[in-house]
C-alpha positions in Angstrom: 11.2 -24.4 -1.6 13.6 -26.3 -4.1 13.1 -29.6 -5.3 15.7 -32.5 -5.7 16.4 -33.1 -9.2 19.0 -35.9 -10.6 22.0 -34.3 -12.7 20.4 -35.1 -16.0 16.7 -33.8 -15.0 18.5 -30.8 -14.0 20.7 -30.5 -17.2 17.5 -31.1 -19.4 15.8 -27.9 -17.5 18.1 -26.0 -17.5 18.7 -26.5 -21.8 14.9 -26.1 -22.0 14.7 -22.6 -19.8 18.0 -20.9 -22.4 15.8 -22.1 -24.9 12.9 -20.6 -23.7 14.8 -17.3 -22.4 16.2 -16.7 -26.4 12.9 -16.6 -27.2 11.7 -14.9 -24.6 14.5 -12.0 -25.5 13.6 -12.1 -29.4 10.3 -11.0 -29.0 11.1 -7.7 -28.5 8.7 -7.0 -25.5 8.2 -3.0 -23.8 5.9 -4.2 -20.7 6.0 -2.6 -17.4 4.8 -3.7 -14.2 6.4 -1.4 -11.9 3.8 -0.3 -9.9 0.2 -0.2 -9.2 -1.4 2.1 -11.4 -5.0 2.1 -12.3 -5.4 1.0 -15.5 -7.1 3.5 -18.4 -10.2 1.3 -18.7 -10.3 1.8 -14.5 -10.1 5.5 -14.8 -12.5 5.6 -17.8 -14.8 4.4 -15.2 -14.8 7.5 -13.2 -14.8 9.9 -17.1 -18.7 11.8 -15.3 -16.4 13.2 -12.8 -14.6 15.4 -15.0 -17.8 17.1 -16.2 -19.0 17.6 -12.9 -20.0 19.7 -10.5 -21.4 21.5 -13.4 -23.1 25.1 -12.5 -22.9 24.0 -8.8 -20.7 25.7 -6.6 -21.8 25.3 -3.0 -21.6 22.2 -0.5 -24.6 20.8 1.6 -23.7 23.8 4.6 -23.9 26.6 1.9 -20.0 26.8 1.6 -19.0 28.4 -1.8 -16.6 25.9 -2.9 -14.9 28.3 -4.8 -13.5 30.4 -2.2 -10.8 30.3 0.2 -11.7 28.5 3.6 -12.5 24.7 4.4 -9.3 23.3 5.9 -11.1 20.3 6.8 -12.6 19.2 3.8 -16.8 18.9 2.9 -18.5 17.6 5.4 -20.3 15.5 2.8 -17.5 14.0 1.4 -16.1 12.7 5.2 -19.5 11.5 5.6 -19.4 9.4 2.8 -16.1 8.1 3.8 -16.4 7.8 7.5 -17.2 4.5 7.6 -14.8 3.0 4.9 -12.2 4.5 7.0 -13.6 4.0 10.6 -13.3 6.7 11.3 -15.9 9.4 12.9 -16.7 12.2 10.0 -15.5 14.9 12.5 -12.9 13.8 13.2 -11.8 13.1 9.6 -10.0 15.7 7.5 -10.3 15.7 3.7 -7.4 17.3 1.7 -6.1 17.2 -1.9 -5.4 13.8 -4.2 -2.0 12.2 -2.1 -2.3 10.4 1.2 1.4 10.1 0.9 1.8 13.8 1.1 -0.3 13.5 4.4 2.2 11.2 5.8 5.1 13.2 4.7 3.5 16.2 6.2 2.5 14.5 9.6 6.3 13.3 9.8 7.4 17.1 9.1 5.1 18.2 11.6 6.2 15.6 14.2 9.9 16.8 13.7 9.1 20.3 13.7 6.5 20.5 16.0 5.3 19.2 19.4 2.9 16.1 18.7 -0.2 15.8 21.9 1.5 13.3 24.2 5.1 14.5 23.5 7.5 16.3 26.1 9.2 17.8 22.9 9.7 17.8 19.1 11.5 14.8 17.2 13.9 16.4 16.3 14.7 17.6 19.2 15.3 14.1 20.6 18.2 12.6 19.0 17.4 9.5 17.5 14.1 8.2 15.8 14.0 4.9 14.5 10.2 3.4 12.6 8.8 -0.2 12.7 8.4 -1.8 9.0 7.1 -4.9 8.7 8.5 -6.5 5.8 7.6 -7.2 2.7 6.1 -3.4 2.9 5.6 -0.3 0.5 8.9 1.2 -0.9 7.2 4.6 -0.1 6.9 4.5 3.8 10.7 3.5 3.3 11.4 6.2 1.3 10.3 8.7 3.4 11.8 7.7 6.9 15.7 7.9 4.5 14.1 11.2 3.7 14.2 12.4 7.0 17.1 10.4 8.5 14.4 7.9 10.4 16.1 4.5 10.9 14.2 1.5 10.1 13.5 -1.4 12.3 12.4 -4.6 10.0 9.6 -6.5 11.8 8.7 -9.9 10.1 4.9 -10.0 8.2 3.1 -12.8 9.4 -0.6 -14.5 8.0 -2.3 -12.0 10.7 0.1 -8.7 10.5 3.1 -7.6 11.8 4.7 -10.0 14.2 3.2 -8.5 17.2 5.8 -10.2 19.9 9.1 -8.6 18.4 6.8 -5.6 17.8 5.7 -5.3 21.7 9.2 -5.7 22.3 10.7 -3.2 20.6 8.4 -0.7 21.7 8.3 -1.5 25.4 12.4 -1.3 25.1 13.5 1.8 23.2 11.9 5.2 23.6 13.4 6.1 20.0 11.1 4.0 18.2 8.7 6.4 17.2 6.2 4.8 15.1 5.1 1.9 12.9 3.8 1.5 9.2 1.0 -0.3 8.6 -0.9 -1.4 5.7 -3.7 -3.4 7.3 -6.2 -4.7 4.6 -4.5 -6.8 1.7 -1.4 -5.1 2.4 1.4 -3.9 -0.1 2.5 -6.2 -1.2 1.6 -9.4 0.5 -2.2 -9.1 0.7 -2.1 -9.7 4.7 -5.1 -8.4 6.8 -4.8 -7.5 10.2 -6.3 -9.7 12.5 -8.6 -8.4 15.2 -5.9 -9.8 17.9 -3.0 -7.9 15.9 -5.1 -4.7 15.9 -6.3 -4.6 20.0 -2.4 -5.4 20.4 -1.0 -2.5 18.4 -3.8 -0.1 20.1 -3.3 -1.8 23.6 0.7 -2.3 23.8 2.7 -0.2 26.5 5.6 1.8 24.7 8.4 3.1 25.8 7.6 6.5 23.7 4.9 8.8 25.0 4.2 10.0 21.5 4.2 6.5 19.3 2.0 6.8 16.3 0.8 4.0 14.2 0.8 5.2 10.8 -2.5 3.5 9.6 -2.1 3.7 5.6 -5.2 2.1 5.0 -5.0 2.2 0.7 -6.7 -0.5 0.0 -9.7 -0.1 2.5 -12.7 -0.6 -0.7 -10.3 -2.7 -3.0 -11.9 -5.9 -2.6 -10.9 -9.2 -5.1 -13.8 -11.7 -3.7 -17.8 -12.0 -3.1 -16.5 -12.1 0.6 -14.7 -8.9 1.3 -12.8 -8.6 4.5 -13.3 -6.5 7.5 -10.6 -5.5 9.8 -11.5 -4.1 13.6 -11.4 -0.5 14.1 -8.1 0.7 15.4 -9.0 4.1 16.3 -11.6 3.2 18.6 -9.3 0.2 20.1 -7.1 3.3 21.3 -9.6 4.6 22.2 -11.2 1.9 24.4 -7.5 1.3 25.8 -6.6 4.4 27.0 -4.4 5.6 23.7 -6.5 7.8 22.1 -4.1 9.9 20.3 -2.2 6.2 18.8 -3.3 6.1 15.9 -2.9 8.4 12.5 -5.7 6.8 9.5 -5.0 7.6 5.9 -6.6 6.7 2.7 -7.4 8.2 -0.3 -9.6 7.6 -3.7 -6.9 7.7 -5.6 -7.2 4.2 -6.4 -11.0 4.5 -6.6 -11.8 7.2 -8.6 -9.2 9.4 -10.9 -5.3 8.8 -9.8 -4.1 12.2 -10.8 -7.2 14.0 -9.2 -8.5 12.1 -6.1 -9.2 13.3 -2.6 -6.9 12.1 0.4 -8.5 11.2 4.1 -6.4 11.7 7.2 -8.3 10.6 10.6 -7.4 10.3 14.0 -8.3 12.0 17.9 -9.6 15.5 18.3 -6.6 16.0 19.4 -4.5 15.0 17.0 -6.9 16.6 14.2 -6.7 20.0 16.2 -2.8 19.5 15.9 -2.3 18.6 11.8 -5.0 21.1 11.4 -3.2 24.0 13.0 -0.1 23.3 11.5 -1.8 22.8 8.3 -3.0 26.5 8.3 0.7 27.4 8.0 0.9 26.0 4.6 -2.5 26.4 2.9 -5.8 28.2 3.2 -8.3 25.0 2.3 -8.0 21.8 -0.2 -9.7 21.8 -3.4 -13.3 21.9 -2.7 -14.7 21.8 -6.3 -13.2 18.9 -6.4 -14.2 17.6 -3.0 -17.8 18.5 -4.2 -17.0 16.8 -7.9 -16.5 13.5 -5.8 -19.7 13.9 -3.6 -22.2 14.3 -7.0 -19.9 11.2 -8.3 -20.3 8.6 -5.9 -23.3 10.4 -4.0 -22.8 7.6 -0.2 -21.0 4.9 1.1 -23.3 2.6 -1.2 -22.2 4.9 -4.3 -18.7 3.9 -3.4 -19.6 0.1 -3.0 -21.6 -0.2 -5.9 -18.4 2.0 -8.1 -15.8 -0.6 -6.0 -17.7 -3.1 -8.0 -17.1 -2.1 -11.0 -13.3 -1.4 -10.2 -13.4 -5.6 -9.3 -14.7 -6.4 -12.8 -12.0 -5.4 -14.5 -9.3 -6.3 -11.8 -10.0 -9.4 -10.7 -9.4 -11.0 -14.4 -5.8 -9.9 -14.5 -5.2 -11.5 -10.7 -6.6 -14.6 -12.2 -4.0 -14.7 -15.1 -1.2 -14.1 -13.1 -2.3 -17.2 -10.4 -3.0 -19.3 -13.3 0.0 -18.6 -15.7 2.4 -18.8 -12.1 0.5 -22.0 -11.4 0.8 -23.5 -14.9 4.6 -22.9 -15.6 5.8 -22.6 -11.7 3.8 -24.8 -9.9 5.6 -28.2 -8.7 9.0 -27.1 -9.6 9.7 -25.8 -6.0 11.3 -22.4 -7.8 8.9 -20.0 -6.7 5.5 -19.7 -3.8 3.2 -16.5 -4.5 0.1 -15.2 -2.4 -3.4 -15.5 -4.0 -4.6 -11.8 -2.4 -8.4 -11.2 -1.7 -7.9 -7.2 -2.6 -5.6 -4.9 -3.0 -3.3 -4.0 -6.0 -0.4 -6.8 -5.6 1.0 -10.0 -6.0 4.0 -11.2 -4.1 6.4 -14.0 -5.9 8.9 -15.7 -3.4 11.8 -17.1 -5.6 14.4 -19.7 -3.9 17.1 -17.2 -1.6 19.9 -15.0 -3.4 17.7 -15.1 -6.8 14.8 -12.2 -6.9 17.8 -9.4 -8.1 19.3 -11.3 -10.9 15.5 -12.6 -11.8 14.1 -8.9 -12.4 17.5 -8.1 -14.5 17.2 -10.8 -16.7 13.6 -9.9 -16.9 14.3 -6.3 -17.7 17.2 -7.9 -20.5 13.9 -9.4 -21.9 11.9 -6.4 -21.9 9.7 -6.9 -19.1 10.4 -4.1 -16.1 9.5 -5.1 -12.5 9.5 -3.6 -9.4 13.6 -3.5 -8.3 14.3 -6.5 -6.2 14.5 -5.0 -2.5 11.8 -2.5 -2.7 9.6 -3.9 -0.3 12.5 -4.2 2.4 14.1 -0.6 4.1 17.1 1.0 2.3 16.6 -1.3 -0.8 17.8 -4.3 1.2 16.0 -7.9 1.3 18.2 -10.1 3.6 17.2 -13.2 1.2 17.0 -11.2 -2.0 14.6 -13.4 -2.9 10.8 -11.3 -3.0 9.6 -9.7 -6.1 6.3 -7.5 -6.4 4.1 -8.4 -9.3 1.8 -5.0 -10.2 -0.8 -6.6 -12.5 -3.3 -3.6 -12.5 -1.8 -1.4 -15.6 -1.1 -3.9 -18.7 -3.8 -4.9 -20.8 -4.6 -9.1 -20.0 -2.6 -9.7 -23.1 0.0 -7.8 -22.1 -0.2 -9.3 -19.0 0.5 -12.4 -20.3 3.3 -12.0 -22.1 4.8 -10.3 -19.0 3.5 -13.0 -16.5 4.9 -15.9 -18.8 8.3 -13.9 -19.3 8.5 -13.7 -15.4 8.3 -17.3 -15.2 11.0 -18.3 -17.9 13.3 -16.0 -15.9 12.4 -17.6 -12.7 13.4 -21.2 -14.4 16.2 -20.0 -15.8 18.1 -18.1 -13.0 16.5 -21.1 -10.2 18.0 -23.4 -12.5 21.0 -22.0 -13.1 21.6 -21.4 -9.4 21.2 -25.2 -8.5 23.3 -26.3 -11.4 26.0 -24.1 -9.6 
């Protein structure tokens, strides 16, 4: 990535990035890219859905929303979703606003209870180790140290997970239990899974009877482009290669609607659904269907959420282009730093030269600009190369995001300068 530079090119950088980091730092910045929060003019979009359902209190099969029961979710509402998700409506389950505390509860589950496929409960079997392909999202990570899961890196390639070392590890070790996978512009690299990667993960042999690929698929309507991109249908892969009861789908509208009051999908075999289901009636009596009906009068069918995803675009699509121009006008030739150019999601990955990214986001956060902490998209905090930052440029206002994208790059000058004055 670096380029050659003569001793007094180097020294005349290097001047000119101090300079330019002083002030950087006497500005007096507060911005804060962190993570991938809707923005208020994104949420403002969905401001009906607060006033609804209005005097309405039953769904299309005459359920009184209001009242205990449901543990599926509307039927409406999994209609609408079903084929975002690909995923059949009945066999889709609709709960409350986190698909992460679907995947924390399908883990618990799988520990505590037997899984369809299993000869007995996780934790029952001594050790359970997790693919992660890396870069990935901090939150799968997260919870597999929650529950004493190791983690397995896995390299990210153009097309998905690199499906060799991940057929290997899977035919090899019965411990390896499952994989994470964000397959449409993934977090935080903006990969899509290609069909090959997907009939490979639904086809592979594994060692485990009960390996479930966790199919977080977040970003499933986010598109950046007039071209969005379609990604093969895992569940019915398993299906169609004898693994019915592979794959566990989740998404959510929490990036499509309101954050803080969205609707969570999880989808998967009759099988499985029968399993979360019944051990889901342990812990609640039915989701919140006035607000399962709330998003039914709001985006009304799958052209309702389209039409909405549109809108979302028009507002997000501006701030990618700053960060690809800004990166490209103060980074571009100096061989310091390569970044992806995603057609959806919520993120923008900045590769710096190796043994950089950490000391880049502290001098950044010296500056008053906070990033995502260097090592968050690698298991237990740790990137080999320290040398991958997330950029989250969904919150800040554009001229916010600016001043933050501009900061980044002085930093990147500074500490890539620095480091080959060294």
């Amino acid at each position: 990535m670096t380029t050659e530079l003569s001793p007094d090119a180097l020294s005349g950088l290097l001047d000119r990035a101090r300079q330019d980091y002083q002030d950087l730092a006497g500005l007096g910045l507060s911005l804060d890219l962190t993570r991938g929060k809707p923005a208020p003019e994104q949420l403002d979009l969905s401001e009906d859905l607060l006033s609804l359902p209005g005097g309405r209190h039953t769904s299309a099969d005459g359920t009184d929303v209001r009242n205990y029961g449901g543990l599926q979710g509307l039927p409406e509402l999994r209609e609408i979703f079903a084929g975002v998700l690909q995923v059949p409506a009945g066999q889709l389950l609709a709960a409350g606003n986190s698909s992460l505390e679907l995947m924390h509860d399908s883990l618990v589950h799988a520990l505590l209870s037997v899984l369809p496929g299993a000869e007995s409960r996780w934790v029952d079997q001594g050790r359970i180790a997790f693919l992660c392909p890396v870069p990935g999202y901090d939150r799968h990570f997260a919870l597999c140290e929650r529950f004493g899961i190791d983690m397995i890196p896995v390299p990210m390639t153009a097309k998905g997970p690199d499906m060799d070392t991940v057929e290997r590890l899977v035919a090899e070790d019965p411990a390896v239990k499952g994989i994470w996978c964000v397959p449409k512009y993934s977090n935080p690299d903006g990969v899509c899974y290609s069909d090959a990667t997907v009939s490979r993960l639904a086809s592979m042999s594994t060692a485990a009877p009960d390996f479930r690929i966790f199919w977080d698929n977040a970003y499933a309507a986010h598109h950046l482009t007039d071209e969005p991109v379609e990604i093969a249908d895992l569940l019915g892969a398993c299906a169609e290669a004898g693994n019915p009861d592979r794959a566990f789908v989740f998404g959510s509208t929490s990036k499509i609607t309101a954050a803080g009051a969205g609707v969570a999908f999880f989808g998967s075999s009759p099988a499985n659904l029968t399993w979360l289901l019944g051990n889901n009636a342990k812990r609640s009596i039915g989701p919140d269907k006035v607000n399962q009906l709330r998003h039914v009068l709001f985006l009304r069918d799958a052209d309702g959420v389209r039409g909405h995803m549109e809108r979302q675009r028009a507002l997000l699509q501006p701030k990618f282009e700053v960060v690809a121009r800004i990166l490209d006008a103060e980074l571009g030739g100096t061989g310091l730093a390569a970044w992806t150019s995603p057609k959806g999601g919520y993120f923008v990955t900045l590769e710096v030269p190796d043994g950089c990214a950490k000391e880049i986001v502290r001098r950044a956060a010296e500056a008053g600009i906070v990033l995502t902490p260097a090592g968050a998209t690698h298991p237990y905090g740790d990137d080999p190369r320290d040398a991958v930052i997330r950029i989250a440029p969904s919150y800040p206002g554009l001229a916010e995001l600016e001043q933050a994208i501009a900061g980044l790059a002085v930093c990147v000058r500074l500490v890539g300068y620095e480091k080959q004055a060294r």
